[in-house]
N, C-alpha and C positions, 0 to 999 in steps of 0.2 A: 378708549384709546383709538384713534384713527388708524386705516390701516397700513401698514407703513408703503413706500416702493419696494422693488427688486432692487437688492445689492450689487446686480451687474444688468449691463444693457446686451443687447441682442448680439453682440460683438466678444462677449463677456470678459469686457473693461469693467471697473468696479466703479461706483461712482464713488462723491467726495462725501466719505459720511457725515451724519449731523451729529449732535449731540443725545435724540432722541431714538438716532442707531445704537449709541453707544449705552446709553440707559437701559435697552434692549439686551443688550450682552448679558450672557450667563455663562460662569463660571463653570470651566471643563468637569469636573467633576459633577455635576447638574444633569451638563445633556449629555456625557458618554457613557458607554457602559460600564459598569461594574468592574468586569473584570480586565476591560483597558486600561480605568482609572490606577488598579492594582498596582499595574507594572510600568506607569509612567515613574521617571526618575523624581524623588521628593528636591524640592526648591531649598533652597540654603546648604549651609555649611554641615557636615556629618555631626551629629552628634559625637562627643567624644565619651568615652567609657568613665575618663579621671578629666574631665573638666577644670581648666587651671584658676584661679580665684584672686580676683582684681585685689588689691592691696596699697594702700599708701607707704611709700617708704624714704627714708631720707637717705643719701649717701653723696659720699663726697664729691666735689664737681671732676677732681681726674677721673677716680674710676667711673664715674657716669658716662667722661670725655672719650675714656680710652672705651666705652664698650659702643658708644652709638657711631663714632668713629668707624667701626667695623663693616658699618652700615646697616641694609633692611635685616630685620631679625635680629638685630639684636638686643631684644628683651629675653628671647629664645634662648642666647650664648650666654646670657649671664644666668638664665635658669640654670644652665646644665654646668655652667660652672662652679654655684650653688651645691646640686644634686654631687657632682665631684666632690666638693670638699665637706660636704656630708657623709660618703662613704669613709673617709679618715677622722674626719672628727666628730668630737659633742658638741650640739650646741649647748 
């Protein structure tokens, strides 16, 4: 591998990387230490402890109407109005 340039000029403006800058990259966890890597914050959404579980279901176009109507989150309102009408009844 040829050896590459300086990432910045004597002014330290960066220049306009190549793609063989970028090939070069490695991954934070590679070149940092240990125990910075630890306590950097993890990437994505939290794991949840009860993880909810995708499902096909049919139901009728009002109540579909009346719950998306409600707007964002509303897959969220019809869970819990679900989980409500579970404390009262059997299925």
């Amino acid at each position: 591998m040829a050896k590459q340039s300086p990432l910045t000029d004597s002014n330290g403006e960066v220049r306009e990387l190549t793609k063989e800058d970028f090939s070069a990259f490695k991954p934070a966890g590679q070149v940092l230490p240990e125990a910075l890597v630890a306590v950097l914050p993890k990437r994505g959404r939290p794991v949840s402890a009860s993880p909810k579980q995708p499902v096909s279901i049919r139901l009728s176009p009002d109540v579909l109407d009346a719950f998306k109507a409600t707007g964002p989150g509303w897959q969220t309102r019809m869970d819990n109005a679900l989980r409500e009408w579970l404390k009262e009844n059997r299925p």
